[in-house]
One Martini backbone bead per residue (centre of mass of N, CA, C, O) as a GRO file, in nm:
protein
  341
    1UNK     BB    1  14.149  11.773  19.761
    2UNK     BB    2  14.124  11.476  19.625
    3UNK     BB    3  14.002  11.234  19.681
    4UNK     BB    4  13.975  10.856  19.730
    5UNK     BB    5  13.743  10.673  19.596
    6UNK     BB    6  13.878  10.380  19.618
    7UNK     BB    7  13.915  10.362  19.934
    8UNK     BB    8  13.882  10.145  20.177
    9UNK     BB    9  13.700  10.159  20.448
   10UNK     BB   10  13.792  10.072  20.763
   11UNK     BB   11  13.533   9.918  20.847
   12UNK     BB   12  13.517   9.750  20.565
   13UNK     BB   13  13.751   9.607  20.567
   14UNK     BB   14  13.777   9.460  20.851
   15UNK     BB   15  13.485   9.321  20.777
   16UNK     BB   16  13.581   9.155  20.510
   17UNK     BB   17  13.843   9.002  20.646
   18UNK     BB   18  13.669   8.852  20.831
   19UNK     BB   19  13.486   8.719  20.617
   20UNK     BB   20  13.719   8.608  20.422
   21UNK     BB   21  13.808   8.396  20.697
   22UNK     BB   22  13.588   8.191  20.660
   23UNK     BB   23  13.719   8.141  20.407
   24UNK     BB   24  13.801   7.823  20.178
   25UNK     BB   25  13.933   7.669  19.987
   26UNK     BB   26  13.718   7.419  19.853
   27UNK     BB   27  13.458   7.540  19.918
   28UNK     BB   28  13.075   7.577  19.945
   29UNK     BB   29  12.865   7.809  19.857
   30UNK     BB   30  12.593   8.020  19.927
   31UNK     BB   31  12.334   8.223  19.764
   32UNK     BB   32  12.130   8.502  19.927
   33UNK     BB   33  11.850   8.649  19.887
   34UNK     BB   34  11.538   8.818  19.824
   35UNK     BB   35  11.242   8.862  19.789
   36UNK     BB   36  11.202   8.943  19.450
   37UNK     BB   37  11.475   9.000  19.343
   38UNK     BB   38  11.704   9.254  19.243
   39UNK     BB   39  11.969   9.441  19.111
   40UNK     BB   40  12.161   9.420  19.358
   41UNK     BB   41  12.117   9.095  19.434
   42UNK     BB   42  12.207   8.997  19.151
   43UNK     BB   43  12.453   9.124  19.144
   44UNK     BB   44  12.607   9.054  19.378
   45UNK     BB   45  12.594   8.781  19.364
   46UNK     BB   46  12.707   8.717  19.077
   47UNK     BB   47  12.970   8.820  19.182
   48UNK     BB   48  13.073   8.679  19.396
   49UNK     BB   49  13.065   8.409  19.281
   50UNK     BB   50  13.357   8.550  19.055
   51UNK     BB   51  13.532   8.609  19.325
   52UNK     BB   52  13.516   8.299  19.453
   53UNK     BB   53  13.658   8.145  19.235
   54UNK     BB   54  13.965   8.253  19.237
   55UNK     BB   55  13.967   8.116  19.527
   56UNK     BB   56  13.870   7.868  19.529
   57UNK     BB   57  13.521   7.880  19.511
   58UNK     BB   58  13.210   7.756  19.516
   59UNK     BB   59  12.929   7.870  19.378
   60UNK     BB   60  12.540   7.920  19.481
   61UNK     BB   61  12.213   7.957  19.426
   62UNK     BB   62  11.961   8.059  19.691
   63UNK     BB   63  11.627   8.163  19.610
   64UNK     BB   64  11.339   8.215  19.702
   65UNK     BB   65  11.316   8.313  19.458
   66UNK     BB   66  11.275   8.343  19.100
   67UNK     BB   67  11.481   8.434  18.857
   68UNK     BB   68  11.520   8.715  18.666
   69UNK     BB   69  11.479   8.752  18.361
   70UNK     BB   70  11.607   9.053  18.348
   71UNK     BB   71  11.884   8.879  18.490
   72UNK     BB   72  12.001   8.635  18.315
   73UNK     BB   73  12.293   8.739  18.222
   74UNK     BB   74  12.413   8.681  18.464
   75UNK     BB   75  12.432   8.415  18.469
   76UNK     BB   76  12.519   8.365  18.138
   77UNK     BB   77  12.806   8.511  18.167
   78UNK     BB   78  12.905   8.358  18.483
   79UNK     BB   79  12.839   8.083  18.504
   80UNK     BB   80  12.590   8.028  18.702
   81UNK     BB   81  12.455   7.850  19.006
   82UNK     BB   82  12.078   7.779  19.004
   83UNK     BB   83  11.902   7.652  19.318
   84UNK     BB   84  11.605   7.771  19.360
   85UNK     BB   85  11.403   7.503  19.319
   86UNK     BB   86  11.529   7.325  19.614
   87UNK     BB   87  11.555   7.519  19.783
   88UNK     BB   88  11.674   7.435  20.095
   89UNK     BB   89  11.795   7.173  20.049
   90UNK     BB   90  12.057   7.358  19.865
   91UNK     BB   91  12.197   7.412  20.174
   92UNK     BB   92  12.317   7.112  20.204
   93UNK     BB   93  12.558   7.178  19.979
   94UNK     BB   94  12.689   7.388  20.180
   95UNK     BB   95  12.901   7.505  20.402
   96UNK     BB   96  12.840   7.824  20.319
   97UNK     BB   97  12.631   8.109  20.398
   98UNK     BB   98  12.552   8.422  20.178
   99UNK     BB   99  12.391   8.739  20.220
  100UNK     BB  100  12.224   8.955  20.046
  101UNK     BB  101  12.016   9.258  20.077
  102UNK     BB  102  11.990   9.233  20.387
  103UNK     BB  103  11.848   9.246  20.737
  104UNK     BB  104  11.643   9.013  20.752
  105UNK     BB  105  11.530   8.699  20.744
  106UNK     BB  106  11.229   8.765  20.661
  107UNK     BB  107  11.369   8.792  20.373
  108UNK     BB  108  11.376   8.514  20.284
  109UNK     BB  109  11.134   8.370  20.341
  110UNK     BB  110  11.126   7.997  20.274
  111UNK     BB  111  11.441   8.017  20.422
  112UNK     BB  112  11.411   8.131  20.733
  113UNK     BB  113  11.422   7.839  20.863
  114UNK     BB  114  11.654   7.702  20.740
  115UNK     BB  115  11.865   7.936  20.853
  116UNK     BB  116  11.821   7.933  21.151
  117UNK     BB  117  11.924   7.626  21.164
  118UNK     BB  118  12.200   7.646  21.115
  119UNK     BB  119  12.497   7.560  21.232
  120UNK     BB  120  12.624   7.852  21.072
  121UNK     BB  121  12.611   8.137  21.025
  122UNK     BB  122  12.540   8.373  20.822
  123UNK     BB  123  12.670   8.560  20.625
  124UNK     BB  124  12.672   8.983  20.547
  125UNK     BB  125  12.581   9.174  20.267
  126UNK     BB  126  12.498   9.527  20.349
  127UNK     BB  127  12.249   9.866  20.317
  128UNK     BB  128  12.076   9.826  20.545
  129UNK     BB  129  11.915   9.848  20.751
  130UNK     BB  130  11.839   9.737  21.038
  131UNK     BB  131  11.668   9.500  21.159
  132UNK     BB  132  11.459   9.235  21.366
  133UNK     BB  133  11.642   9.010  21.225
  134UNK     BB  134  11.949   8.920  21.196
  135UNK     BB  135  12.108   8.664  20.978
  136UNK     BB  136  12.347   8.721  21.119
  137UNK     BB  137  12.693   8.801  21.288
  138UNK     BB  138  12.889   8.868  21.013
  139UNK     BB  139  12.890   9.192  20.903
  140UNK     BB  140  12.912   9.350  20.570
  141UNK     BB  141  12.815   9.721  20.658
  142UNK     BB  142  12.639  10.014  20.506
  143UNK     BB  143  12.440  10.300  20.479
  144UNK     BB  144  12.625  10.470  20.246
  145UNK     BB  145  12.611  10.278  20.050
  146UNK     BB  146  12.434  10.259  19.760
  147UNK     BB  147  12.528   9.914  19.756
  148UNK     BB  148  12.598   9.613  19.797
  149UNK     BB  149  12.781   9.638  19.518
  150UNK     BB  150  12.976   9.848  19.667
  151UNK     BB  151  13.107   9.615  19.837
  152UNK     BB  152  13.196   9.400  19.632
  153UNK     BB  153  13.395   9.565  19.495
  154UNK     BB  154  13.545   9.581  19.797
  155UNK     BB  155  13.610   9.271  19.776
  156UNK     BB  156  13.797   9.304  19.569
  157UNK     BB  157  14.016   9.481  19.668
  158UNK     BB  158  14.091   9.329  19.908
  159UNK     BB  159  14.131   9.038  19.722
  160UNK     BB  160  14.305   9.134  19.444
  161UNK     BB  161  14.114   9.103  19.188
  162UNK     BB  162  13.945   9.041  18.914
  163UNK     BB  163  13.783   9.273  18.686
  164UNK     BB  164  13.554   9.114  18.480
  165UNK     BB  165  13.336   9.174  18.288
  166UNK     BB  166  13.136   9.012  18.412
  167UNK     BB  167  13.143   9.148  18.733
  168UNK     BB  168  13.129   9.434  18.636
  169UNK     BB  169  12.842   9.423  18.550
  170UNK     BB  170  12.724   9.304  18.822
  171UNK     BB  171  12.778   9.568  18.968
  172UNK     BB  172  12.660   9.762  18.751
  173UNK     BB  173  12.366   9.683  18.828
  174UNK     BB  174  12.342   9.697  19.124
  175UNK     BB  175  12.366  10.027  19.129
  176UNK     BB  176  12.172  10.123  18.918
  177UNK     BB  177  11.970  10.055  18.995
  178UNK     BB  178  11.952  10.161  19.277
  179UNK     BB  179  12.002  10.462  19.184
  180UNK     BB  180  11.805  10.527  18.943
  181UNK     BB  181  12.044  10.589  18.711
  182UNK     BB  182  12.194  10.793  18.894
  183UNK     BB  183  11.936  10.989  19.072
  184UNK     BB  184  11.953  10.933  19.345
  185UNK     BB  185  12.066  10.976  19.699
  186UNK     BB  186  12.276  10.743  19.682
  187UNK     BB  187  12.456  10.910  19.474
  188UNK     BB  188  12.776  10.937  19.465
  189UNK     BB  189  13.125  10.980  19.422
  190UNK     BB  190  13.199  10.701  19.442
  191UNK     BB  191  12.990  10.579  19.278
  192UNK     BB  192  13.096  10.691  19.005
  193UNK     BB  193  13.387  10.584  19.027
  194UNK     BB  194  13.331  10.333  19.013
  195UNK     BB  195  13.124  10.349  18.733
  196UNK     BB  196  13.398  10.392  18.582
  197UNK     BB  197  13.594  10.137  18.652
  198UNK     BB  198  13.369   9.965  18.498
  199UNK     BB  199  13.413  10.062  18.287
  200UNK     BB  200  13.704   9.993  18.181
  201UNK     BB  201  13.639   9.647  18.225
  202UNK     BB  202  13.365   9.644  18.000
  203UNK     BB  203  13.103   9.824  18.054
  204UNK     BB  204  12.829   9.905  17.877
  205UNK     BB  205  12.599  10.128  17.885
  206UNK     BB  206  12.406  10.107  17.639
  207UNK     BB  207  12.359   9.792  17.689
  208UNK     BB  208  12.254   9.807  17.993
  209UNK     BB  209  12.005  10.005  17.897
  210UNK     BB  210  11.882   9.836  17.736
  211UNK     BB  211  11.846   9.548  17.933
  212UNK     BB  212  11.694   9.699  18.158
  213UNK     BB  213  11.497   9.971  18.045
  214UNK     BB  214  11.463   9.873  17.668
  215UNK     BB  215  11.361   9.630  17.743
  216UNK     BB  216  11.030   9.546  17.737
  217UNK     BB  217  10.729   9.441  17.765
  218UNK     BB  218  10.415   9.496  17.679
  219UNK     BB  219  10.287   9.461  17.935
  220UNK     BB  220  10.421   9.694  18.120
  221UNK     BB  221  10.255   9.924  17.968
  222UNK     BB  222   9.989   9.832  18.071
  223UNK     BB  223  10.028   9.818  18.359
  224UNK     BB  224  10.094  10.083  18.405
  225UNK     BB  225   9.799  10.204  18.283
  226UNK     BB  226   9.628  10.052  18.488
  227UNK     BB  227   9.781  10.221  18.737
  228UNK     BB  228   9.743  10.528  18.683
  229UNK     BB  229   9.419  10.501  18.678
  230UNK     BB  230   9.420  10.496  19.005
  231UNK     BB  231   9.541  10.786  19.076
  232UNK     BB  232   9.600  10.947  19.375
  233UNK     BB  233   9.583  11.275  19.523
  234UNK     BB  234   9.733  11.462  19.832
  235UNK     BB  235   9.841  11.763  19.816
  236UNK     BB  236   9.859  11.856  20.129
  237UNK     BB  237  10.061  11.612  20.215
  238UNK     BB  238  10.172  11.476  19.993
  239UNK     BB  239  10.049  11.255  19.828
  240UNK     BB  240  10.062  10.962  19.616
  241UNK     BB  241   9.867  10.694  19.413
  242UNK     BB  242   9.877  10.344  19.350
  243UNK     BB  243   9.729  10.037  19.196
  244UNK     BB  244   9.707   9.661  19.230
  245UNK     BB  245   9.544   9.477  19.147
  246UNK     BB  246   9.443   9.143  19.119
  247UNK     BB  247   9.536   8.940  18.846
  248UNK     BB  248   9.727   9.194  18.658
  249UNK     BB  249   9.961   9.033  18.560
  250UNK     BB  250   9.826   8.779  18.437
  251UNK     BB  251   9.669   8.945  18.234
  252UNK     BB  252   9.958   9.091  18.099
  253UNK     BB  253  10.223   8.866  18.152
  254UNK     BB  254  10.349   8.951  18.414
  255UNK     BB  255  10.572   9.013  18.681
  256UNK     BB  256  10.714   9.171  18.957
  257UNK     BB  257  10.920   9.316  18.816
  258UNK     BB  258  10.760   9.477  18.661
  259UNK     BB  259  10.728   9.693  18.916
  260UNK     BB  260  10.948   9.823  18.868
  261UNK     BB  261  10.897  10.204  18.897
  262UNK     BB  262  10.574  10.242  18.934
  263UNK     BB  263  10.639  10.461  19.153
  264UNK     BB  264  10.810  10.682  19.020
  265UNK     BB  265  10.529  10.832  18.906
  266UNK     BB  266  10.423  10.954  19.219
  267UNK     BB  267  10.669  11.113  19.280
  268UNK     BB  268  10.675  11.302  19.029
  269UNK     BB  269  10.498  11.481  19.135
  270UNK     BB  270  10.433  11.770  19.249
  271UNK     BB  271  10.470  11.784  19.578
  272UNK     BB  272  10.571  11.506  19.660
  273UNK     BB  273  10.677  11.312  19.951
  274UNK     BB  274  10.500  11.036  19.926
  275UNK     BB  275  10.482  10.724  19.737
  276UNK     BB  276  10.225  10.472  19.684
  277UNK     BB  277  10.240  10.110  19.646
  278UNK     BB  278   9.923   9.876  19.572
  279UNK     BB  279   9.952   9.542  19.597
  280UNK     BB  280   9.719   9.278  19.565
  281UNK     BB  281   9.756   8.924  19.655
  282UNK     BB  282   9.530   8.854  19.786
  283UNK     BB  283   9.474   8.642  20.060
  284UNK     BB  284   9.435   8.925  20.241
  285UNK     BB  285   9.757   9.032  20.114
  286UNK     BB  286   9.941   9.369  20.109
  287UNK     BB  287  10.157   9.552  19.903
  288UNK     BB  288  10.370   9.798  20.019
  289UNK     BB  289  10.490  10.082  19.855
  290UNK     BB  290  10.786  10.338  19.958
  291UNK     BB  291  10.839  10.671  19.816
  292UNK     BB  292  11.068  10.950  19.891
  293UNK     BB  293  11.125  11.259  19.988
  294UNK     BB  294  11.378  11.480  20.094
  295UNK     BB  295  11.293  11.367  20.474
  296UNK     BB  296  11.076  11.150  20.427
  297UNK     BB  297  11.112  10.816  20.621
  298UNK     BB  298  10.987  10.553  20.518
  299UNK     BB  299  11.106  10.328  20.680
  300UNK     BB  300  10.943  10.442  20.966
  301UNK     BB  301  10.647  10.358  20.830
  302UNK     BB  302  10.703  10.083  20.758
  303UNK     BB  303  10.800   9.998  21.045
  304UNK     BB  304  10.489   9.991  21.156
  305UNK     BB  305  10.421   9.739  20.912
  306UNK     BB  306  10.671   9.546  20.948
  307UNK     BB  307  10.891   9.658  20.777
  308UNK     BB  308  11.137   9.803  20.536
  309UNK     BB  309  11.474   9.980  20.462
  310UNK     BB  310  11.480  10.254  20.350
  311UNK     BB  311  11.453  10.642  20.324
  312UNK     BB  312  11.325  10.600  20.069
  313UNK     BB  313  11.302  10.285  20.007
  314UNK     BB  314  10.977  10.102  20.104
  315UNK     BB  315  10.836   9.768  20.253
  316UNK     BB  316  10.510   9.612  20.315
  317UNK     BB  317  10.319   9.355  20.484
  318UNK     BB  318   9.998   9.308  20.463
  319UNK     BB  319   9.688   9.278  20.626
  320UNK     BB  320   9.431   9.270  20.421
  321UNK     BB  321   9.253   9.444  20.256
  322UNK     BB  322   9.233   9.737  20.030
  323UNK     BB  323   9.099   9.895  20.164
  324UNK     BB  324   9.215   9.866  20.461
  325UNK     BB  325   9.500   9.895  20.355
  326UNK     BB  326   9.469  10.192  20.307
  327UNK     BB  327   9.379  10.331  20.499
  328UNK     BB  328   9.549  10.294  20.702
  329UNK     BB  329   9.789  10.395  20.593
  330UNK     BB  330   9.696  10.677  20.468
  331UNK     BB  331   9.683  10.781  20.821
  332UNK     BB  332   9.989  10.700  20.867
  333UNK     BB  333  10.118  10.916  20.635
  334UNK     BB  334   9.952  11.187  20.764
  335UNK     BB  335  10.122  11.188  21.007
  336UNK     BB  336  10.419  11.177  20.938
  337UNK     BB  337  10.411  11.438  20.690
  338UNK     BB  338  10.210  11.623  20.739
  339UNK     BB  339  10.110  11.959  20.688
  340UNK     BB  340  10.358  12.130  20.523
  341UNK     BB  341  10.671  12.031  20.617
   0.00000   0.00000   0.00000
């Protein structure tokens, strides 16, 4: 018997109806991700956004940092409103925040006091595990869902709602990026008949993969470049790593966003159960991406380092130089990972 994959989880259900139930005609919503917001967060506020249309709520975006160039199609697609420059100011013009794609409020950066201090706590639509500060108190998460789109989607269905070519769009935004093109261990068959129904409703596949995938500046490949002149292999370990020097965005006229996907190149050599990318940013502080394969839960690794993620994908701000904090996480990585286990 082929199951419906398109059937709302009763847990998800009841948790959407109940976030459903805070909101009201009329009402003004504030949405916001994660710093550095990526496509899965970048597409589910999209969507959301033009979810809450339909029900006669106005929605506008404050994240933390500035929206990625490369999902700009998104805001000038769904006609959103982007106040992510008036900082922390432009959630006093919501009734209510709804955070996407985060489990801890320490991801919302320069909003996170901001949040804190809401006189009611925000809404939550999450696939992350827990963090050790979760951003509200009302919850909509599934650490089996994809992608926090494939939430999105579910908020969809309860709704009753139209999945209008723009929604679809960003629903299926969220979902390939965050499966790495529907390549990693999150992308599940319920992940693909949704991306079915999305193709449906008016998604491009082959325009998608063009505005992702096949439009990168030339910087990007240059950073590409000198970041894998950096690799360095422990394959006793299984570790694999590069690095991006302090300096070296600015130098190829490049941005953060284009950092996405760097790791999957050490992570690709055979035998790699763990790989590292360290970007130095300056004044003492290094960013760790970890991209793990197998049974290895880089998660577990990163909130060492008081980070956190995915089980396969995650990422920790530590203190000190990189010389400093290469041998750190370095030592806590083999120590991890065991050697041939």
């Amino acid at each position: 018997m082929i199951p419906d994959f398109f059937a709302v989880p009763a847990g998800r259900r009841a948790d959407i109806e109940r976030l459903l139930a805070e909101l009201s005609t009329g009402q003004t919503v504030a949405l916001s991700t994660h710093i550095n917001s990526d496509g899965d967060g970048c597409g589910s506020e999209a969507a959301l956004a033009g979810l809450l249309a339909q029900r006669g709520i106005r929605a506008f975006i404050v994240n933390p940092t500035p929206w990625p160039a490369m999902f700009r199609y998104l805001l000038d697609e769904g006609g959103i409103d982007d106040r992510s420059a008036k900082g922390a100011k432009a959630l006093a013009g919501a009734d209510r925040l709804i955070v996407l794609d985060i489990s801890d409020v320490k991801r919302l950066g320069a909003l996170a006091d901001a949040v804190r201090a809401l006189p009611k706590p925000p809404l939550v639509i999450d696939h992350h595990l827990p963090g050790d500060e979760p951003p509200g108190t009302l919850h909509v998460t599934d650490i089996t869902a994809c992608a926090t789109g494939e939430l999105i989607f579910d908020v969809a269905q309860v709704m009753g709602a139209e999945l209008t070519p723009a929604i679809a769009t960003a629903i299926y935004t969220a979902m390939v990026t965050d499966t790495g093109g529907f390549r990693f261990s999150n992308t599940s068959p319920r992940c693909h008949a949704v991306a079915a129904r999305l193709l449906g409703a008016g998604v491009d596949p082959e325009a998608m993969y063009r505005r992702i995938y096949a439009s990168v500046p030339r910087g990007r490949l240059e950073l590409i470049r000198d970041a894998l002149a950096t690799l360095q292999v422990d394959a006793a370990h299984g570790l694999a790593w590069v690095e991006i020097e302090s300096g070296l965005l600015e130098k190829h006229g490049v941005s953060a966003e284009d950092l996405d996907g760097v790791a999957e190149y050490p992570r690709s050599i055979e035998g790699t159960r763990l790989a590292l990318l360290f970007r130095d940013l300056g004044h003492g502080k290094v960013k760790v991406s970890f991209r793990s394969t197998g049974v290895v839960d880089s998660n577990a690794l990163a909130r060492q380092f008081g980070g956190g993620g995915h089980a396969k994908a995650s990422g920790a701000l530590i203190t000190g130089s990189m010389d400093t904090v290469r041998a750190l996480v370095l030592a806590a990585a083999r120590e991890h990972v065991g050697v041939g286990a």
